[in-house]
N, C-alpha and C positions, 0 to 999 in steps of 0.2 A: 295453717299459716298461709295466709296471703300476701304477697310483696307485688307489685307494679314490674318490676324492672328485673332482671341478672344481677344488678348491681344492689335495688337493696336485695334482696336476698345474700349475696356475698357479705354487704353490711351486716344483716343480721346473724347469719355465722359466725362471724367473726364476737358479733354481745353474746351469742350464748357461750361459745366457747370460753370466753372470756371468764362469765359466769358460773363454767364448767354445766353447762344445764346443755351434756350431749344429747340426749336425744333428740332435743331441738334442730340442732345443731347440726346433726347426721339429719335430718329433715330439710332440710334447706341445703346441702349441697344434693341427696338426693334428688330433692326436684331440680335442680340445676341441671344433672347428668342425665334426667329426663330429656332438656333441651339440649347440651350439647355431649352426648354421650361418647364421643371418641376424643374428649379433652384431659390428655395425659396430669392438667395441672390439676383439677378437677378432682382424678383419679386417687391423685396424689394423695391431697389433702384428705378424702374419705378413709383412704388406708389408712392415715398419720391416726386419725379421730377414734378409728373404730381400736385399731394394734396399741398407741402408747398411751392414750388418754382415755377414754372411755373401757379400756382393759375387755375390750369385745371382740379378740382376733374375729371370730366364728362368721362375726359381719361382713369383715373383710374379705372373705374370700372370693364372693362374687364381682368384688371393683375388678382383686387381684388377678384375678383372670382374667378378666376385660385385659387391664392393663399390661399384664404380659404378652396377652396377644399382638395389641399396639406394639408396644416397643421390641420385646423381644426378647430383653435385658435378662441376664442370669442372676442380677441379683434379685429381681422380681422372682421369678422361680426359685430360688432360693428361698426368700423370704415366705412363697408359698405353702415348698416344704414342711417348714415348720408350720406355717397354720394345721395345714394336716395334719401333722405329727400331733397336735395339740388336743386336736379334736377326734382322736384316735383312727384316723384313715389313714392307716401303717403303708400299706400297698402304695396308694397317690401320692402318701409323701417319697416315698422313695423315686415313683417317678419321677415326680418334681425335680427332684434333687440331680435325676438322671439327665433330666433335659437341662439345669443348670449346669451341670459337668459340661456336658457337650456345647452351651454356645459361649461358654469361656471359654477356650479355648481359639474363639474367633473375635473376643472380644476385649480390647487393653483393659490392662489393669494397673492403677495410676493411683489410686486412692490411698493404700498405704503399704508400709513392709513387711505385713503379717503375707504370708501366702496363701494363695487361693485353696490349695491342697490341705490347709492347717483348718480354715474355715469348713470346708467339705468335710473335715476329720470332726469336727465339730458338730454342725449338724447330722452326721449318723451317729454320733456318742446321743444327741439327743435320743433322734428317733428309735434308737436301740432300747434306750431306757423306757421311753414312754412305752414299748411292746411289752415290755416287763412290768411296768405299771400296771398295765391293762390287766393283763394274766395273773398277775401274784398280789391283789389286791391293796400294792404298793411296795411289796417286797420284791429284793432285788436279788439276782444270783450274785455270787462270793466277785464274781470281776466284774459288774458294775455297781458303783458308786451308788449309794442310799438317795444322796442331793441329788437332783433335776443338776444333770449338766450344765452349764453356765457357755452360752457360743458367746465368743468374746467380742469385744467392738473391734470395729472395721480400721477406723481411726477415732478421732475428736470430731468430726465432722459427719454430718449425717448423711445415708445413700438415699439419693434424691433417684426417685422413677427418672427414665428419660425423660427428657422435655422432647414435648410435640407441638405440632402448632396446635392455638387455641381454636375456639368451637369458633363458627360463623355470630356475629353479634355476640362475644364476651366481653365482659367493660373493661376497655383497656386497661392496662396497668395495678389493677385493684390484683390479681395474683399476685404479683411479685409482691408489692409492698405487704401482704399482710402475710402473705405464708409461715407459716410457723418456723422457726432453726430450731432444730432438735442437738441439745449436745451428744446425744447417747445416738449410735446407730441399731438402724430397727432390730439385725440377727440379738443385738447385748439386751436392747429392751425386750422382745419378746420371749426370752429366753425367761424373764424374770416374772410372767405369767404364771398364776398358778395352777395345777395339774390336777384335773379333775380324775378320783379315783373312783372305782364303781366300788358300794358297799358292801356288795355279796357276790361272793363266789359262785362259777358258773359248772354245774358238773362237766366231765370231758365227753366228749364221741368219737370213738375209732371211724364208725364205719363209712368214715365217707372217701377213706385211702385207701390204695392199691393195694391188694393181698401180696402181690410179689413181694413189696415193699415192707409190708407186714410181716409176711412169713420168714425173710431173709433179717431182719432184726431180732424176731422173736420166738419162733419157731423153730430156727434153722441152728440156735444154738453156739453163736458167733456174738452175739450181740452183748457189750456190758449195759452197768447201770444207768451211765450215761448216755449211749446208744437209748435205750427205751425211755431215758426223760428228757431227751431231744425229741424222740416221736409224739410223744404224750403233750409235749410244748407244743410241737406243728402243728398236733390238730388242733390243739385249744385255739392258737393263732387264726388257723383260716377262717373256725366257726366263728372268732369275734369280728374278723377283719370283713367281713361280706355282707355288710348291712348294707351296702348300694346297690346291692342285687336281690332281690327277695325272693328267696324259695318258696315262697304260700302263693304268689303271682300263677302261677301253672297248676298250682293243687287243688285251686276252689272252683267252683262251677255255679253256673245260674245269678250271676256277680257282675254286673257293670262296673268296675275300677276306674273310679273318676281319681284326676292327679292330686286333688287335693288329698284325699284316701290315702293313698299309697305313698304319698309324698309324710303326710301326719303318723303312720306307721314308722316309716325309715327314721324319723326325729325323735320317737318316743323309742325306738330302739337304741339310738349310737348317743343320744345327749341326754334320755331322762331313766336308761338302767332299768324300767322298767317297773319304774315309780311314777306316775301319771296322772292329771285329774282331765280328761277329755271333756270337753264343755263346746263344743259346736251347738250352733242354732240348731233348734229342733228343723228333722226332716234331711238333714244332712248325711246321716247313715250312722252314726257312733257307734252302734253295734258291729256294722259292717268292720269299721276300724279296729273294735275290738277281737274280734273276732280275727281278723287277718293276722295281728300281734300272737291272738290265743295260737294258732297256726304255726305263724313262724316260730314262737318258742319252742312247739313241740318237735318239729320239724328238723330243728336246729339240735334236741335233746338238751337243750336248756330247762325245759320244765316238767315232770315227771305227773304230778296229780295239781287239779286245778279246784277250784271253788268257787261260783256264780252265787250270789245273793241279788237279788233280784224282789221286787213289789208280788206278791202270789199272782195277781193278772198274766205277767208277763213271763213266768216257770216255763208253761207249757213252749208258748213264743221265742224263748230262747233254744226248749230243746231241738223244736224244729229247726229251726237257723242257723243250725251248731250242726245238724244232720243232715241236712240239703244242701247248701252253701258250701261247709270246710269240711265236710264227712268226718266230728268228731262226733262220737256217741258218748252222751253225759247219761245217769242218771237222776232225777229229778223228787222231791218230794212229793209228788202227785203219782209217783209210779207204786207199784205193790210191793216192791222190794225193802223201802222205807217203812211199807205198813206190817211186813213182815216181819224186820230186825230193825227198829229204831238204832239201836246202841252201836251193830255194826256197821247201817250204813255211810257213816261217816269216815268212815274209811276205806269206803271206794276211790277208784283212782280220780273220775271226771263227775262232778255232782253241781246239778243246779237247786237251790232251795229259795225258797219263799224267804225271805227274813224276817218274817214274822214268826215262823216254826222255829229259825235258826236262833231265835234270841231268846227263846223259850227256857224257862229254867232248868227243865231236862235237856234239851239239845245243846245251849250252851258250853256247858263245863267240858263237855264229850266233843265239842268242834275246838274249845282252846288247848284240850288234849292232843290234836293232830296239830302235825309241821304241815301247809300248803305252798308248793312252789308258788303258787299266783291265785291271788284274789280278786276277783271284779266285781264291784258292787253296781251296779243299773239302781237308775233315779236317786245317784248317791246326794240327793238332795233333805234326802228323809233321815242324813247320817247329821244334821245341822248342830244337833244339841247334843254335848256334850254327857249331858245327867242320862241321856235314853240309855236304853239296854241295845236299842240297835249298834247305837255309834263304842260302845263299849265290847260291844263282843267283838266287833273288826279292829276296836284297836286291842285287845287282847290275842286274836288269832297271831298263831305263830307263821310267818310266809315271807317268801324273798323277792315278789315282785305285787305290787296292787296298782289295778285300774279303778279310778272313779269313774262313774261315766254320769253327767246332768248338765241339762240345758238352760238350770238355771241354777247357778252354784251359789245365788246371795236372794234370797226369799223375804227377807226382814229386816236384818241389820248385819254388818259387815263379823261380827264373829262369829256369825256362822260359816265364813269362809275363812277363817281362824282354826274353825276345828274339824273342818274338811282337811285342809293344808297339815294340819298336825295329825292327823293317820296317817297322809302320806308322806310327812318328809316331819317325823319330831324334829323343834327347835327353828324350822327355818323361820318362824316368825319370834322366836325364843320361848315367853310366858306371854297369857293375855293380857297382861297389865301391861308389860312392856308392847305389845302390838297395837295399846288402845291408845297408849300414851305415845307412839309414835306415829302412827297409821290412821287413825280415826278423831272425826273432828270432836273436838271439848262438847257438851250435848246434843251430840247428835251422830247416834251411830249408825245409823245409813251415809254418813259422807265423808271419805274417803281423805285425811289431810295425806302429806308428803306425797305425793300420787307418780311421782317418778319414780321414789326407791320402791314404793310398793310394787307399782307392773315392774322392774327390774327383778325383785324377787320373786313373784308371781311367774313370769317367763322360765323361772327352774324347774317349774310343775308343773304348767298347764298350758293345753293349746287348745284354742277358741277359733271354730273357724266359724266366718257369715258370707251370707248370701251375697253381701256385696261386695265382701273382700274376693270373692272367689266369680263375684259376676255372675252371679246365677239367676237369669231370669225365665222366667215359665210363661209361655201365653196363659193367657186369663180361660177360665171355665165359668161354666155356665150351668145353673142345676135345676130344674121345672118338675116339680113335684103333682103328679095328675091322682087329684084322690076321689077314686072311681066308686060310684052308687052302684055295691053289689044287686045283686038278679034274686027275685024270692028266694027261689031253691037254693041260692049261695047262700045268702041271710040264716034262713033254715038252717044249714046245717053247719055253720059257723055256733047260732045260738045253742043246736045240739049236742054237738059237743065238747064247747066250755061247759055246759049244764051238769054233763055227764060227769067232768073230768072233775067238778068240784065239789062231786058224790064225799071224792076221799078216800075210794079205796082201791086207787092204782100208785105204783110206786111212785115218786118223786122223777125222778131219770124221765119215767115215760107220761108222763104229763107234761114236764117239762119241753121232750121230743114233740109229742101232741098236737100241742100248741104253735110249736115253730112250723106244722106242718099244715095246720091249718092256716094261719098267713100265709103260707108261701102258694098254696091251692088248694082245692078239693082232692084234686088226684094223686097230693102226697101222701093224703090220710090212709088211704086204701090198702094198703098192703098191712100196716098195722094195727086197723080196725079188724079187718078178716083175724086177726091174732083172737080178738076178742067177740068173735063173734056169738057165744055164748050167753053174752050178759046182756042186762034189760036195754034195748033202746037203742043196739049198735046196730043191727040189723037194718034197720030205720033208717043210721046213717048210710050204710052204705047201698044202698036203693036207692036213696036220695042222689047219690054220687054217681049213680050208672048213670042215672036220668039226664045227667048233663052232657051236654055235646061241647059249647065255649062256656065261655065266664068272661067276667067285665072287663078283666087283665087280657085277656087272648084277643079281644077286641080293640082296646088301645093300644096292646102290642104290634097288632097288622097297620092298624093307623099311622103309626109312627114308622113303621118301616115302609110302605108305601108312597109316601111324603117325597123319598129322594131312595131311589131304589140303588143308583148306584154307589152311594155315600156308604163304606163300610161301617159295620156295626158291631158292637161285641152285647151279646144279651146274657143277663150273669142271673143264673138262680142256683138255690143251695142243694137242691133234692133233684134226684134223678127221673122221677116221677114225673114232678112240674116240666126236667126237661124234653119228657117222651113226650108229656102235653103239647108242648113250645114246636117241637120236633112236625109232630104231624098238622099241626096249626100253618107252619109254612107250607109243607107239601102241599095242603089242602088248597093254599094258597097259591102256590107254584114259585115262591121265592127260593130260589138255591139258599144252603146251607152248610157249615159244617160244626163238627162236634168236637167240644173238648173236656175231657173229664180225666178225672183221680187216675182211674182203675186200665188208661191206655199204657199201653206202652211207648217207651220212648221216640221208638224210628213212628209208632204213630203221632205221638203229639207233635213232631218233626215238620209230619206230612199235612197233618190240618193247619200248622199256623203258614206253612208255607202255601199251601193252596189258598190261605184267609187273605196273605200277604197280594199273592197275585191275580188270583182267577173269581172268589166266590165270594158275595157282600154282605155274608152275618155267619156271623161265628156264636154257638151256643155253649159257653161255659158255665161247668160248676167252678166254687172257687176250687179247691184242692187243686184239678185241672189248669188255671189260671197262675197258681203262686210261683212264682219265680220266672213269667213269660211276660216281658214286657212286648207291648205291641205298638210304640209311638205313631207308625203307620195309620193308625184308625182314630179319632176323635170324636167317636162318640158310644157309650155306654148306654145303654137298658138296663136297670136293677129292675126286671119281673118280680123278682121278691127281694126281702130287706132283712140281712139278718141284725139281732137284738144286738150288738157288737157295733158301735162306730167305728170301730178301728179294722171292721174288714169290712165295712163299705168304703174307707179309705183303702186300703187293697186295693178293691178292686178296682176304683180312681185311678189308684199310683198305678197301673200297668199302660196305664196311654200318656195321665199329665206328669210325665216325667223328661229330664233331659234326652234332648233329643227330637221330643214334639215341636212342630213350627207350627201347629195351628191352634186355634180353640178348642176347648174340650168342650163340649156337652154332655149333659148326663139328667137321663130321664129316668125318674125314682117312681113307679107304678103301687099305691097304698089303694086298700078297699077301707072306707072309712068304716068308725066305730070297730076295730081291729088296733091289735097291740100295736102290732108296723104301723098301723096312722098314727097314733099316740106318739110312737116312737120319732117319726118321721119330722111329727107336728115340732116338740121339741125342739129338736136337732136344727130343724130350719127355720122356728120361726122367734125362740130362745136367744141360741148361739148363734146362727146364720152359720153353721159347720161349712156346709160348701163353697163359703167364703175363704175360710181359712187356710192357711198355710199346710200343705201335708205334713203332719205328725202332731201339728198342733192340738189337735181331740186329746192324746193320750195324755202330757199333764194334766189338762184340766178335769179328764176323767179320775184321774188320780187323785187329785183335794178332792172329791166331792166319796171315792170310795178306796181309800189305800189298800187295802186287805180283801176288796172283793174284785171281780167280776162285773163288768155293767150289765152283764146276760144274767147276771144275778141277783141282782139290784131289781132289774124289770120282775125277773118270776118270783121275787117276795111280795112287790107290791101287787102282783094279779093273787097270790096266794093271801096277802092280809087285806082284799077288797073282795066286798060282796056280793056288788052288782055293781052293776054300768055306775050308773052316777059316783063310789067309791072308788072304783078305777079311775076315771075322768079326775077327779080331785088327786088323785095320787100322785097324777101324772101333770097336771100344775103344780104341785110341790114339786116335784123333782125339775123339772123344766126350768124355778123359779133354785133349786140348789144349783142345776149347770149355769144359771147366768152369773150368778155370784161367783163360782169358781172359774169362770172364764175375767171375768173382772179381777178375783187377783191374779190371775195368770200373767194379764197383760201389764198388771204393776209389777208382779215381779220380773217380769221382760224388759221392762223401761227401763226397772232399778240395777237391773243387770248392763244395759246398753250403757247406761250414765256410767257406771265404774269401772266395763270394761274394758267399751268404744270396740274399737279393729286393732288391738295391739297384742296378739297374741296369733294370730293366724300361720299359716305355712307360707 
């Protein structure tokens, strides 16, 4: 909304409200208090909009602190009070109420002949109850009242904030004459708000109270019934009451805590119960966020066994991320344990599984046989349709808390955000018919009709953060793909041993290995050809491999690093081998260096990124070494080799273009052509333009093109169902020619998501 003036803007406030179309409404005074932000009238009227009209105290409370500040006024702290109290911040409401005791007492009281002492008795009979609320899932002990207390009115006349003077350029006289008169005073209206209760019970935790305290109640033999369900009450109260302070904050490691994170955490704890469809733009972190939740629950002893369903890709990727990050150990459907005991292991306490396993006819019935404290489904986009077996066994799992987690929660038409919203909250949209026929346009169900009550109901489940709500801008990168004309002897022994390897009669695993290590060099092969040095033709290879001193890659490797010697560098390959190459290719050269890999220890890795940071200009990492060490200091990347995997060349990306970089990234991707990694490369760059994209953007659209696989495993069928070069080559334009398609609906489903669901949902 765009208005010329202060004054239409005040004008237009005034038609929506009129209209009752707050949101609007609340849009136009907020941008007012953008220009003049210490205008107590301003203030006012936002509080009026958000507490008796629009039934949004929660909105409120940001003016109301403003404006308590300004004035001073105790019935603003007051009124405060109660917001808290509402929004279950037992502790701040009581302050509130504390700080309003104390400046009445300095301040007349004229307004009517209830006593101020009657009112204050008033709001703690609230705040008393709503604690009881919170804890006894609406039930009350035998001496408080069942009804939400009723804080009585002031008088007939409404408490107006103080007046202050207005902002620099406000339009005269447009406050007073339209301000709203409320007959009701705000403590009697607010009162008449309804009380949000949590749906499920939170188990208790002794241990985070004093033994003294403990033992002399319960130990000591002194204590009655009451006595111990007074203690039993205090703990349940602190653990609910401390959601402003987050214990998982100091527990996790290897973690940049951006505030929008941590901020979406503490929201999905104290307002969504622990019921949530997290939908941030790809590349924001939503595992991160889930992850800090999975944390604080435990942490907290609110959650006892957990369950990750997840695309099979991404099992492994969570287990790590769950083990690094918040030091939780899950087991996983890919581990031996599962292949050991199907039947039992679903009743492990922390499990991540494929949901493709989990929906399985036999896993099924055996997962809706277990209670899980908390569910988190990844790319719960796949959960769309109703009739799947996916979307039926999460809503048959028995559990007291689920995360969604998808970037893009509307792929087709709006009910499939229908039956997203109904696993996690039954009824909030009622029945489909009633969601189509109120919510969705007459033929056409991509378009969104009533679209204020819908994101009003949507805002109960779901927070949506973007890039631009949150300002997150990245310098731009930059990616040069040099696809280098290997040397005979390379040629050679490249042809040798794919020839070998498609004899037939080595295992799967180690051809697979093989192969990755011939792209990545000669000198990764070496150690596991000598394995086979018995059989026809390997001998060959590795003669061939003495014989070499560089290769085409160690040659445009010194290129590039000689270019700008003092510009740091990070050069990333997967094999330790390649890095011994790399290693004595600089000495040789005389270029300082240092090393980072898997298998250091910590006070080492410590020592190389801090010598990288200050003193020495190439750092040689594998990835392992890499994962979880951002380096924004350095801008520019070497992939010497390229693994089958897009989404750990993004890795390795995200360790420099992440917040925090002020410069350009570059990234030089080193292919020997007629090699899987050119094929691979070729795609990637010349298909999708990947190095264009957004970080995390690869992973949906790897997702449509192979839900239940692997991209590392997509590549080794099509080298395994091709049978020469020229059938490779073709495979590999098919698939080049499936990523652009699945990049094309990605971005429609991106659009169609932006169109419905704008920045109205963010932190």
């Amino acid at each position: 909304m765009l208005f010329e003036t202060p004054d239409d803007t005040y004008n237009a406030y005034i038609r929506f409200l009129k209209k009752k179309e707050y949101k609007k409404a609340y849009s136009c005074l907020e941008k007012m208090l953008h220009q003049f932000p210490d205008d107590t009238e301003l203030l006012g009227e936002i509080v009026d909009l958000c507490v008796f009209c629009w039934k949004r105290p929660d909105l409120s409370r940001q003016w109301l602190i403003r404006l308590a500040k300004i004035t001073s006024s105790w019935l603003d702290y007051l009124l405060l009070s109660q917001v808290e109290a509402d929004s279950g911040n037992i502790s701040t409401a009581r302050e509130y109420l504390k700080n309003s005791r104390k400046l009445q007492k300095t301040q007349p009281w004229n307004i009517s002949e209830k006593k101020p002492q009657k009112i204050f008795s008033e709001v703690e009979e609230l705040i008393k109850h709503r604690e009881w609320n919170i804890r006894f899932k609406g039930s009350a002990p035998d001496n408080v009242p069942n009804e939400r207390p009723q804080v009585g009115k002031l008088n007939d006349k409404a408490i107006k904030p103080a007046k202050g003077q207005k902002g620099k350029g406000m339009p005269a006289g447009k406050i007073e004459k339209n301000r709203r008169q409320l007959s009701v005073s705000p403590p009697a209206l607010l009162a008449q708000a309804p009380v949000l209760i949590p749906t499920y019970s939170i188990p208790v935790k002794i241990e985070p109270f004093n033994k003294e305290i403990f033992s002399s109640l319960i130990m000591g033999g002194r204590s009655t019934l009451q006595e111990i369900r007074m203690l039993i009450d205090y703990t349940h109260l602190a653990i609910q009451s401390g959601f402003d302070d987050l214990l998982c904050l100091n527990a996790i490691t290897g973690i940049e805590k951006y505030w929008y994170q941590t901020e979406t955490v503490k929201k999905a704890l104290k307002y969504f119960h622990g019921r949530v469809l997290l939908c941030d733009e790809v590349g924001l972190g939503k595992t991160i966020e889930a992850g800090m939740l999975i944390k604080e629950y435990l942490m907290r002893g609110m959650v006892r066994n957990i369950l990750i369903l997840t695309p099979a890709p991404l099992v492994s990727q969570w287990k790590e991320e769950m083990r690094t990050k918040f030091g939780i150990a899950f087991l996983t459907t890919d581990d031996q344990e599962y292949l050991n005991d199907p039947s039992g292991f679903w009743k492990e306490r922390n499990i991540i599984s494929s949901i493709n396993i989990a929906k399985g006819n036999k896993n099924a019935p055996l997962i809706s046989d277990q209670f899980y404290d908390l569910v988190v489904v990844d790319e719960a986009h796949h959960l769309k349709n109703r009739e799947t077996l996916g979307w039926k066994l999460v809503n048959q799992i028995k559990k007291r808390f689920i995360f969604l987690l998808t970037a893009t929660p509307v792929q087709n038409n709006l009910i499939e955000l229908f039956n997203l919203i109904t696993l996690l909250k039954p009824g909030q949209f009622k029945t489909e018919k009633v969601f189509k026929q109120e919510y969705v346009m007459k033929g056409n169900l991509k378009a969104p009709a009533n679209k204020e009550r819908l994101r009003d109901l949507l805002r109960d489940v779901m927070i949506r953060n973007t890039r631009s709500a949150i300002d997150l801008k990245l310098p731009k990168r930059f990616a040069t793909t040099l696809r280098l004309e290997s040397t005979e002897v390379e040629r050679m022994i490249y042809k040798m041993v794919t020839e070998h390897l498609r004899k037939g009669d080595q295992k799967r695993q180690m051809v697979n290995l093989l192969l990755r290590e011939a792209g990545s060099s000669p000198f990764a092969l070496k150690k596991n050809l000598l394995n086979m040095a018995d059989r026809d033709g390997v001998k060959e290879i590795i003669d061939a491999i003495d014989s070499l001193s560089d290769i085409s890659k160690g040659k445009a490797l010194i290129d590039i690093l000689i270019k700008n010697t003092a510009e740091k560098k990070v050069v990333f390959t997967q094999f330790v081998k390649s890095m011994d190459y790399v290693s004595d290719l600089l000495s040789r050269h005389d270029i300082p260096y240092l090393l980072f890999k898997g298998d250091m220890s910590l006070k080492e890795k410590d020592k190389a990124i801090a010598g990288f940071k200050d003193d020495i200009p190439v750092l040689i990492s594998t990835e392992s070494g890499g994962e979880g060490r951002n380096m924004q200091f350095c801008n520019t990347i070497i992939n010497f080799d390229l693994p089958w995997n897009p989404m750990r060349i993004e890795q390795r990306i995200g360790r420099l273009h992440r917040i925090g970089q002020i410069r350009d990234v570059f990234i030089f991707n080193l292919s020997v052509k007629e090699t899987i990694e050119d094929y691979i490369i070729d795609i990637l760059d010349n298909k999708i333009n990947m190095f264009e994209m957004v970080i995390g953007e690869i992973e949906p659209i790897l997702g449509i093109i192979g839900e239940d696989k692997d991209f590392d495993d997509i590549i080794f069928e099509l080298w395994l169902n091709s049978g020469d070069d020229n059938e490779i080559r073709d495979g590999f334009e098919k698939l080049g020619n499936d990523l652009a398609d699945a990049k094309r609906e990605y971005l429609k489903t991106k659009e169609m998501d932006t169109e419905i669901f704008g920045e109205e949902y963010e932190i």
